[in-house]
Rosetta silent file (secondary structure, phi, psi, omega in degrees, C-alpha in Angstrom):
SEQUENCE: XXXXXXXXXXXXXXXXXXXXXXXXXXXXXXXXXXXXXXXXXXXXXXXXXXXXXXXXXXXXXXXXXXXXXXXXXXXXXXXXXXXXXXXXXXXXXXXXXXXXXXXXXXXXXXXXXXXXXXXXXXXXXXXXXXXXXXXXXXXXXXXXXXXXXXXXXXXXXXXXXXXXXXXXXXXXXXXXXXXXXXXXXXXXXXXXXXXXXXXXXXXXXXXXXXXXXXXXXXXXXXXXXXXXXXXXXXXXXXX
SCORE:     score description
SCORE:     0.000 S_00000001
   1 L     0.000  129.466 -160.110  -14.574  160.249   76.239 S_00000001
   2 L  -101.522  177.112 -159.818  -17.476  162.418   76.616 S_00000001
   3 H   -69.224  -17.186  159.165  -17.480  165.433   79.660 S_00000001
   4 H   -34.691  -60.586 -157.108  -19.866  162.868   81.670 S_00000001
   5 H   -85.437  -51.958  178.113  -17.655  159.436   81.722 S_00000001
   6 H   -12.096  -79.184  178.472  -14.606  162.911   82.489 S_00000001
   7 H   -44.188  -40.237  174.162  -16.437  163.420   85.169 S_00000001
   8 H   -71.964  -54.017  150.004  -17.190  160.465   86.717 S_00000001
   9 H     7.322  -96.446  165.207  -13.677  159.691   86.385 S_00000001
  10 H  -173.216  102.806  152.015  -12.921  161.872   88.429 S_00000001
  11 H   -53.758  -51.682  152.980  -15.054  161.619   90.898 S_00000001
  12 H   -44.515  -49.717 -160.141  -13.491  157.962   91.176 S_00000001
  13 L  -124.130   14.687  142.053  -10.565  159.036   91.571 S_00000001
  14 L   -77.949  -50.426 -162.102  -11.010  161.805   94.498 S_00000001
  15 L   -64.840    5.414  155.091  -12.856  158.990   96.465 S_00000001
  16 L  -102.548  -18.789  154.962  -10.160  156.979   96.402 S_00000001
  17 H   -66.303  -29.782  161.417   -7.561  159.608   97.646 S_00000001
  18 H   -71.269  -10.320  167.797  -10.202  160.125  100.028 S_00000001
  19 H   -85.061  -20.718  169.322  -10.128  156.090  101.326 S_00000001
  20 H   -68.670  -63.468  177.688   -6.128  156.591  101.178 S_00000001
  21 H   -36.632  -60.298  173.879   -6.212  159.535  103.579 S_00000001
  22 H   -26.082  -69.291  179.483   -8.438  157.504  105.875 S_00000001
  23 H   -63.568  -20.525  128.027   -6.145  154.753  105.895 S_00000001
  24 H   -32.539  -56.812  153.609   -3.643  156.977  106.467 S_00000001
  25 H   -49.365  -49.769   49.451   -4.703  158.443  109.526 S_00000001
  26 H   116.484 -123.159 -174.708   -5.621  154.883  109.924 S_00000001
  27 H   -71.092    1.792  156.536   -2.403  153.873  110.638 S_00000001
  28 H   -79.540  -41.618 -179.257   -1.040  156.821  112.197 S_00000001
  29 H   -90.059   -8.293  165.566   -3.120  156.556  115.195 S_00000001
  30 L   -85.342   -1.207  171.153   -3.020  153.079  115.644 S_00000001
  31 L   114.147  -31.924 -170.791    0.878  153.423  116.060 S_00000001
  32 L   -37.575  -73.962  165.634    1.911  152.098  112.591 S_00000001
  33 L   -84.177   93.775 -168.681    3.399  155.169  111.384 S_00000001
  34 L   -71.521  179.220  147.083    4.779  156.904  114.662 S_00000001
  35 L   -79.445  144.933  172.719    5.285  160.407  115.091 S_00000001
  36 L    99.075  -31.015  162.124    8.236  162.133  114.041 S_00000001
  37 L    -9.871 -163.418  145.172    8.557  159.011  111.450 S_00000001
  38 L  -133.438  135.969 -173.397    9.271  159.165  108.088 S_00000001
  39 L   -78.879  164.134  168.406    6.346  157.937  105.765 S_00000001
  40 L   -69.808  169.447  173.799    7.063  155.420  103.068 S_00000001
  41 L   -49.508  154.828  178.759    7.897  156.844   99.571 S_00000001
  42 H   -45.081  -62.725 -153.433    4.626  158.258   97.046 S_00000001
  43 H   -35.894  -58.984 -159.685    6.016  155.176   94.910 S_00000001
  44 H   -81.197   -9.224  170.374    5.586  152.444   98.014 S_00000001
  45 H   -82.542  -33.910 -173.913    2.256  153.906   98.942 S_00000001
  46 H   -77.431  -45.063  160.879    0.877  153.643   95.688 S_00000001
  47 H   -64.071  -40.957 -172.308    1.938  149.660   95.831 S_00000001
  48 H   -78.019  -19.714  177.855    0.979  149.357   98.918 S_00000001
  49 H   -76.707  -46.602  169.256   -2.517  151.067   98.411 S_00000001
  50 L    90.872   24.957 -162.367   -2.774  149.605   95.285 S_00000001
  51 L  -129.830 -161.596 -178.813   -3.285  152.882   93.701 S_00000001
  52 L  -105.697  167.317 -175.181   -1.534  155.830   91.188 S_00000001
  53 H   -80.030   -8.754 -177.226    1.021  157.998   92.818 S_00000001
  54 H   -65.699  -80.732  166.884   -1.305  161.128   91.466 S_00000001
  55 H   -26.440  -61.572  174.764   -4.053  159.608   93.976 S_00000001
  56 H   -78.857  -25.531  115.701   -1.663  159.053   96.825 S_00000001
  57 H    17.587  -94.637  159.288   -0.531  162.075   96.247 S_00000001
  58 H   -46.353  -69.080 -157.634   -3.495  164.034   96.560 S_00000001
  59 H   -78.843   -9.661  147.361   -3.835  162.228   99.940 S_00000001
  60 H   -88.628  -24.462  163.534   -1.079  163.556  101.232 S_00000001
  61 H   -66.316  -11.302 -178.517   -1.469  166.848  100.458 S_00000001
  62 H   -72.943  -69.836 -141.684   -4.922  166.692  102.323 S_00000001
  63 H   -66.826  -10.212  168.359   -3.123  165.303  105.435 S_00000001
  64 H   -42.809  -43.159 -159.465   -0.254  168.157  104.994 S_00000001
  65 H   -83.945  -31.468  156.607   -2.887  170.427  105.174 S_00000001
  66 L   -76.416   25.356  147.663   -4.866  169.120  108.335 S_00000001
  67 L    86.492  -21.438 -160.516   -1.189  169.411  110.394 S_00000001
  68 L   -66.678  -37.782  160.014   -0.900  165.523  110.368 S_00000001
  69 E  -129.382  163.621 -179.329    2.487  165.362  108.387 S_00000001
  70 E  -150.693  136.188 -155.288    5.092  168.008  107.112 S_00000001
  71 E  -116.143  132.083  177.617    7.316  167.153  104.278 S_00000001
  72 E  -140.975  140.363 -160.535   10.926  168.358  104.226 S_00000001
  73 L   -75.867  110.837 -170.437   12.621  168.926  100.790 S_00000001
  74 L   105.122  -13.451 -162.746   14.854  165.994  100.040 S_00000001
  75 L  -139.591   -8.676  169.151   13.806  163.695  102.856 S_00000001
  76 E   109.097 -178.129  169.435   10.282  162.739  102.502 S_00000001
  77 E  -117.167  122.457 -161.242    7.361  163.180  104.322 S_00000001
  78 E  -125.875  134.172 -175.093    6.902  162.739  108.517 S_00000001
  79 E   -37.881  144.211 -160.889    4.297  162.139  110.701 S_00000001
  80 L  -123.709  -45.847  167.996    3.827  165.580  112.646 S_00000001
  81 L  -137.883  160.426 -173.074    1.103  164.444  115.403 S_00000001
  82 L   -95.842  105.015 -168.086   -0.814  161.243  116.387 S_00000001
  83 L   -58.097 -166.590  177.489   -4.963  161.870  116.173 S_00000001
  84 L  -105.721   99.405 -169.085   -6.867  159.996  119.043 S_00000001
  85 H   -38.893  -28.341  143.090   -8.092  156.654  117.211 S_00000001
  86 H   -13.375  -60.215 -152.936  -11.831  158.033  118.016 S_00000001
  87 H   -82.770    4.307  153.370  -12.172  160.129  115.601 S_00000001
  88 L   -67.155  -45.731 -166.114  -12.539  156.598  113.027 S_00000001
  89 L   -75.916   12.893 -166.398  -14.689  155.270  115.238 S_00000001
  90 L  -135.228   -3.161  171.637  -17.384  158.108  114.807 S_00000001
  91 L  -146.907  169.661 -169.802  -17.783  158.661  111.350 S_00000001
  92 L   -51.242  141.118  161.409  -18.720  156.770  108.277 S_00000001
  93 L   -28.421  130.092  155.763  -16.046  154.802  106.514 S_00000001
  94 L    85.686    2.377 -179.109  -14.810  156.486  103.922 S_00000001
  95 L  -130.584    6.008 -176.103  -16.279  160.082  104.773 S_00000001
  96 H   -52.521  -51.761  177.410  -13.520  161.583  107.244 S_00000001
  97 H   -43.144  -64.013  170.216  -12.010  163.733  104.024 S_00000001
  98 H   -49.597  -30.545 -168.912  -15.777  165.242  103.715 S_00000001
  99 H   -89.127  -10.993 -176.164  -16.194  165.809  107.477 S_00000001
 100 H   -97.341  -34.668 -176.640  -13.074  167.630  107.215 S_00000001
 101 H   -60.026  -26.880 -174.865  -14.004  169.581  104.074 S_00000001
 102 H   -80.906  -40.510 -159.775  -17.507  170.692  105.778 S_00000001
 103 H   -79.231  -51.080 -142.411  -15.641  172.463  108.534 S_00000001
 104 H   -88.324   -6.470  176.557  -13.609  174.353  105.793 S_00000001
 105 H   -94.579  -25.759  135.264  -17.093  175.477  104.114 S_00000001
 106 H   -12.740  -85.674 -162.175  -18.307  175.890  108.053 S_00000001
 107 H   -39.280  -42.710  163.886  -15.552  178.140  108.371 S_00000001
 108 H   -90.239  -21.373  155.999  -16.976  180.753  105.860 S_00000001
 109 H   -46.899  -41.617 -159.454  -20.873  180.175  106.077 S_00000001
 110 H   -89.716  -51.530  150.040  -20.573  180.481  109.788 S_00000001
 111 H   -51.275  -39.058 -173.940  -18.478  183.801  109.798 S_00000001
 112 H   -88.840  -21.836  175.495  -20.870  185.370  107.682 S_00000001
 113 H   -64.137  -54.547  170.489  -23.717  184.385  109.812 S_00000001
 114 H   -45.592  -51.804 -166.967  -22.094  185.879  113.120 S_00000001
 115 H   -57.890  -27.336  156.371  -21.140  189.081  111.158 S_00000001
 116 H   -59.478  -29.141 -165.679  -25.012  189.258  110.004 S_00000001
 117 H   -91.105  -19.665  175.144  -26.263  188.549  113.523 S_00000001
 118 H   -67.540  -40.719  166.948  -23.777  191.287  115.102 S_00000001
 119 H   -38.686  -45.163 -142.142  -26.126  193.458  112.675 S_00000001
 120 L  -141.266   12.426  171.521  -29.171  192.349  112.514 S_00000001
 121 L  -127.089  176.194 -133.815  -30.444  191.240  116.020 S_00000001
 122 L  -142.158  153.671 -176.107  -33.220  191.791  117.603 S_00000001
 123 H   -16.293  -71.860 -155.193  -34.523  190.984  121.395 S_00000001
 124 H   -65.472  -22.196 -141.761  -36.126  187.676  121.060 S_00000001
 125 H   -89.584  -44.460 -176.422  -32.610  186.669  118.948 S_00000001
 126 H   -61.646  -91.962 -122.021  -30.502  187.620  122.419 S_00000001
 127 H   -80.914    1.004  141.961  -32.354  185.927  124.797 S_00000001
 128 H   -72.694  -36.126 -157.846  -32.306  182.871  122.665 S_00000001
 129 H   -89.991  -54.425  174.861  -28.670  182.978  121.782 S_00000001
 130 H   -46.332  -33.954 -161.875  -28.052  183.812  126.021 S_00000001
 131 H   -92.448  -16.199 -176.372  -30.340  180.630  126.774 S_00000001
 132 H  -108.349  -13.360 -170.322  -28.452  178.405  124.664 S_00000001
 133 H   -82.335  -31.394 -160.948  -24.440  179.546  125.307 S_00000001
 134 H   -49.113  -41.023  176.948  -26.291  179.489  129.581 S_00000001
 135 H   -65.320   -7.381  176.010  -27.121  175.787  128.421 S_00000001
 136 H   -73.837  -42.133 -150.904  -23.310  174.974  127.033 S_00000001
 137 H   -59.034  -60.261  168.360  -22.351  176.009  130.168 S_00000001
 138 H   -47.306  -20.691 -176.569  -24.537  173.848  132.152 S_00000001
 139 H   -88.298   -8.081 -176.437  -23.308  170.797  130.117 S_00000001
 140 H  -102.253  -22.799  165.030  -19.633  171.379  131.058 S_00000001
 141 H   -34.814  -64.077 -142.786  -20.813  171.311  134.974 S_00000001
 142 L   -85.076    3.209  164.680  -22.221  168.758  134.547 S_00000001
 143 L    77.887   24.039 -178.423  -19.091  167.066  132.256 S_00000001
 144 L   -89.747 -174.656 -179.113  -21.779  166.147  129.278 S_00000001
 145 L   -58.998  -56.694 -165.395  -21.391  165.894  125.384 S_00000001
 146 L    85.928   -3.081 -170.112  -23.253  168.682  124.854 S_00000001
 147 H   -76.140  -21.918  127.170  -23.407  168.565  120.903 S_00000001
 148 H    -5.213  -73.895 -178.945  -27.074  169.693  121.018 S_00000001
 149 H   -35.269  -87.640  177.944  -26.564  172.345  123.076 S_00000001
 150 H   -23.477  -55.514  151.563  -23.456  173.423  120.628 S_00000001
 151 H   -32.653  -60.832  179.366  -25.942  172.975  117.712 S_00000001
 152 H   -66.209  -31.552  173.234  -28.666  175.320  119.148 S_00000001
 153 H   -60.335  -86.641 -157.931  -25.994  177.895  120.095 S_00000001
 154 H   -65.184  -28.239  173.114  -24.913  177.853  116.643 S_00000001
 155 H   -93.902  -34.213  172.855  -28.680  177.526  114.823 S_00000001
 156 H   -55.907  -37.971  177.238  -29.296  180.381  117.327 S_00000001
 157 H   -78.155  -46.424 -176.383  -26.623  183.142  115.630 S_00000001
 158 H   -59.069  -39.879  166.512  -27.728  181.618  112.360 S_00000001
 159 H   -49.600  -39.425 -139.536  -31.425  183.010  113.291 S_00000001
 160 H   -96.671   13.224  175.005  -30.053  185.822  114.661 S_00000001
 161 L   -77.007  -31.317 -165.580  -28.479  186.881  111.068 S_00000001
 162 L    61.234   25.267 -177.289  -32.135  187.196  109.759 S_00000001
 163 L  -108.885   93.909 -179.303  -31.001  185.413  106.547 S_00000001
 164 H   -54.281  -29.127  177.124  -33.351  182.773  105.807 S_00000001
 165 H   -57.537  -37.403  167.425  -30.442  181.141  103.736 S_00000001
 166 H   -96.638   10.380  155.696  -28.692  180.403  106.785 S_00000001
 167 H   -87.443  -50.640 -173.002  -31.320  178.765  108.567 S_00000001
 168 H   -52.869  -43.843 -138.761  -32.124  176.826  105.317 S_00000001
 169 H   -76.396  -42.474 -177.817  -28.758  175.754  104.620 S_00000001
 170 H   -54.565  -41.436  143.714  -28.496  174.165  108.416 S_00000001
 171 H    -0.434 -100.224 -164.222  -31.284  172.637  107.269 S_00000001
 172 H   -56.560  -35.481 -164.770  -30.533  170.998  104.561 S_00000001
 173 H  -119.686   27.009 -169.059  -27.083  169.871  105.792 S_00000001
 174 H   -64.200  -18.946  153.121  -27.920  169.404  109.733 S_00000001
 175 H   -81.212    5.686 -174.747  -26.240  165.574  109.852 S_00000001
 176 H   -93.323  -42.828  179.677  -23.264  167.117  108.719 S_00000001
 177 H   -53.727  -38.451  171.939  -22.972  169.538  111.097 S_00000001
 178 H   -62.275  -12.165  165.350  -24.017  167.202  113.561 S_00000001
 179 H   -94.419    2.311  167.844  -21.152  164.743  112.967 S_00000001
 180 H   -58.976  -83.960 -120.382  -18.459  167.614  113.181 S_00000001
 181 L   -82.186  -34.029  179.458  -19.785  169.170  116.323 S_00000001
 182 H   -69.033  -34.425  166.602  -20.276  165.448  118.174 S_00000001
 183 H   -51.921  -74.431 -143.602  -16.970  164.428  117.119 S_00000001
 184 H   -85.112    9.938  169.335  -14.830  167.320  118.377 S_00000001
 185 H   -68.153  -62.988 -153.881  -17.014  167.391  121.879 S_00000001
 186 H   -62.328  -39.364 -178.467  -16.553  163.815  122.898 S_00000001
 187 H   -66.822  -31.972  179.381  -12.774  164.502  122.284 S_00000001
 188 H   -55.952  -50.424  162.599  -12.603  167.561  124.148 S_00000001
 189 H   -21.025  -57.449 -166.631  -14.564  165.525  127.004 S_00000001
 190 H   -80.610  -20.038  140.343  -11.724  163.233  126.997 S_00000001
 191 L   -37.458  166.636  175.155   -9.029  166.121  127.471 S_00000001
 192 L   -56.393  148.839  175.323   -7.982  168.606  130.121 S_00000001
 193 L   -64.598    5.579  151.497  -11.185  171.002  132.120 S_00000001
 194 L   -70.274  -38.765  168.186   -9.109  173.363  130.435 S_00000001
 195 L  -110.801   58.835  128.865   -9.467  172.804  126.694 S_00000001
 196 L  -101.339  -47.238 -172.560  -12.991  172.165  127.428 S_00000001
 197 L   -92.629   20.845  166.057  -13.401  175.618  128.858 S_00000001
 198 L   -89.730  -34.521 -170.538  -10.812  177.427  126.063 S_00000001
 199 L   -79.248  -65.328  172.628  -13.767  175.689  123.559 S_00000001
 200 H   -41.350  -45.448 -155.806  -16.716  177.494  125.961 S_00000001
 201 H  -118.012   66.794  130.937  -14.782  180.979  125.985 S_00000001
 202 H  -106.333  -46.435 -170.768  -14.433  180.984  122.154 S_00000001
 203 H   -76.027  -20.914  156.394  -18.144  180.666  121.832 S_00000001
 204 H   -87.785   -9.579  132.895  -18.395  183.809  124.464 S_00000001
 205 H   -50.309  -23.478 -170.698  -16.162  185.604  122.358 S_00000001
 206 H   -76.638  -79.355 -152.726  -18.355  184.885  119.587 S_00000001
 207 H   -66.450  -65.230 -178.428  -21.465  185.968  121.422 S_00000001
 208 L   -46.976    6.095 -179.573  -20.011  189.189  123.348 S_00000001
 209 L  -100.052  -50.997  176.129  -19.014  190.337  119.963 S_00000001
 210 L   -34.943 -105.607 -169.285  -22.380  189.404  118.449 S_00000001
 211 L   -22.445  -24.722  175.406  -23.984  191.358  121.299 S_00000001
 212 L   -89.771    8.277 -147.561  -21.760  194.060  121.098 S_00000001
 213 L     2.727   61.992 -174.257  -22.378  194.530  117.433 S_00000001
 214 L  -102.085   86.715 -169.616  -19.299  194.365  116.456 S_00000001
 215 H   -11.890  -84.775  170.778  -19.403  193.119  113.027 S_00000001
 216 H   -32.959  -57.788  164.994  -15.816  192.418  111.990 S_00000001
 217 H  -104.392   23.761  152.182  -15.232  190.588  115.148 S_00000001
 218 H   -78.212  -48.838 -172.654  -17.920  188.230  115.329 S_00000001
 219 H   -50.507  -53.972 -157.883  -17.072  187.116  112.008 S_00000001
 220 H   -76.992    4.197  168.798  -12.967  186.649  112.744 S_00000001
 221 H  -101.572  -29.751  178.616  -14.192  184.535  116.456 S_00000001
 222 H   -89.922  -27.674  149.656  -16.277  182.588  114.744 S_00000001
 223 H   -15.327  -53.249  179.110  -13.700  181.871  111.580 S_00000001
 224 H   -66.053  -32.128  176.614  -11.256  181.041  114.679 S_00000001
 225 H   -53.580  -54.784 -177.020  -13.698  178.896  116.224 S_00000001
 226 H   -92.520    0.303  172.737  -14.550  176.931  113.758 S_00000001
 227 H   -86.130   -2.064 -172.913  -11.113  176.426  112.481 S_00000001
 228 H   -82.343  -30.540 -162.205   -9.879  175.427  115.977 S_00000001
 229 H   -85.879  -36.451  166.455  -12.604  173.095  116.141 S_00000001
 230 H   -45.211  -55.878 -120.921  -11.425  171.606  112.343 S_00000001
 231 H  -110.216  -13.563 -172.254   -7.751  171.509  113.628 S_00000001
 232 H   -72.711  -36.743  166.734   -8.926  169.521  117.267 S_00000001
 233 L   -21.640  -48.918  168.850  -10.265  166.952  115.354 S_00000001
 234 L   -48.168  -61.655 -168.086   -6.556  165.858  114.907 S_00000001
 235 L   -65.881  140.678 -171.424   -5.077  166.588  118.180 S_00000001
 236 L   -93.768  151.420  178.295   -4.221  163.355  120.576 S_00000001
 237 L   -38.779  -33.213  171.938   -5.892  163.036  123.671 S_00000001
 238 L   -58.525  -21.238 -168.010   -2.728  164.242  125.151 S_00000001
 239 L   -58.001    0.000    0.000   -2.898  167.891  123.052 S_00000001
């Protein structure tokens, strides 16, 4: 087998621990698998899945690692919270595992941008980055999505780094961001006026840090930010 057919391999055989995870989550949030549950065995997932136990496998360690289950030594693995059956409905089949993966490449791309922009900005860079968290604001008055807004806010600090590489790369990957950031609005919409405005005074920690040019912690609010907004993804309407 040459390093090609390797490869393709597997390739094959992440994307099908990534269609297991799905259906895992799946059937967590539709009730199948409650919380606090105990999951079936690797062995009965791989029959029921129709798959290798490597493969289901690998799909559970993803959802360990997104909070969804926690595995206790000797006893299996059990559902640890129920997402809000939304978050299926809003992204491609088959591409949740990627939408989760972009937030963890988010998470450092994003940090380095604030930590550039606490550096590196310049007049016109405030009074864009002020005009777009004033417009965030206005969208939680007014109870809208806002994932624009959140976008411009976020393409604004990337300007204000003065890196053309982080303006390209939003570029280049601007539906991805845009199906994070639309996702984890409309749930926060559906949530308390409280974790809507806990999401709003992360991104003015972000910016008073920015503004303050304080390197270090622009980077570690927006790290927090965007890992909060990765872990909300998750979290049931109730969280």
């Amino acid at each position: 087998m040459d390093n090609h057919t390797t490869s393709a391999a597997a390739r094959g055989e992440t994307r099908l621990s990534d269609i297991i995870y799905e259906k895992i989550i799946g059937m967590i949030s539709d009730g199948r698998f409650a919380v606090n549950e105990r999951l079936p065995s690797e062995q009965n997932l791989a029959s029921l899945f129709g798959a290798s136990r490597p493969v289901v496998r690998e799909a559970l360690e993803r959802l360990r690692n997104d909070g969804l289950i926690v595995s206790q030594k000797g006893s299996g693995s059990y559902v640890r919270q129920q997402p809000d059956s939304s978050v299926l409905q809003q992204v491609p089949v088959g591409s949740l595992a990627d939408v989760q993966r972009f937030f963890e490449f988010r998470s450092g791309l994003e940090s380095s941008a604030a930590e550039l922009a606490a550096r590196n900005w310049q007049a016109a860079d405030k009074t864009r980055i002020e005009q777009a968290i004033a417009a965030l604001e206005q969208c939680l008055e007014r109870n809208d999505l806002g994932a624009e807004e959140d976008f411009a806010l976020h393409e604004a600090i990337a300007k204000a780094s003065h890196n053309q590489f982080h303006i390209t790369v939003r570029i280049w990957f601007k539906p991805h961001f845009a199906i994070g950031q639309s996702v984890t609005r409309s749930l926060s919409l559906k949530r308390t006026p409280q974790h809507v405005r806990d999401v709003q005074d992360e991104h003015t920690a972000i910016v008073e840090a920015i503004f303050a040019r304080r390197e270090q912690a622009a980077h570690d609010a927006m790290k927090d930010h965007i890992l909060k907004a990765r872990a909300r993804m998750f979290q049931g309407v109730g969280s």
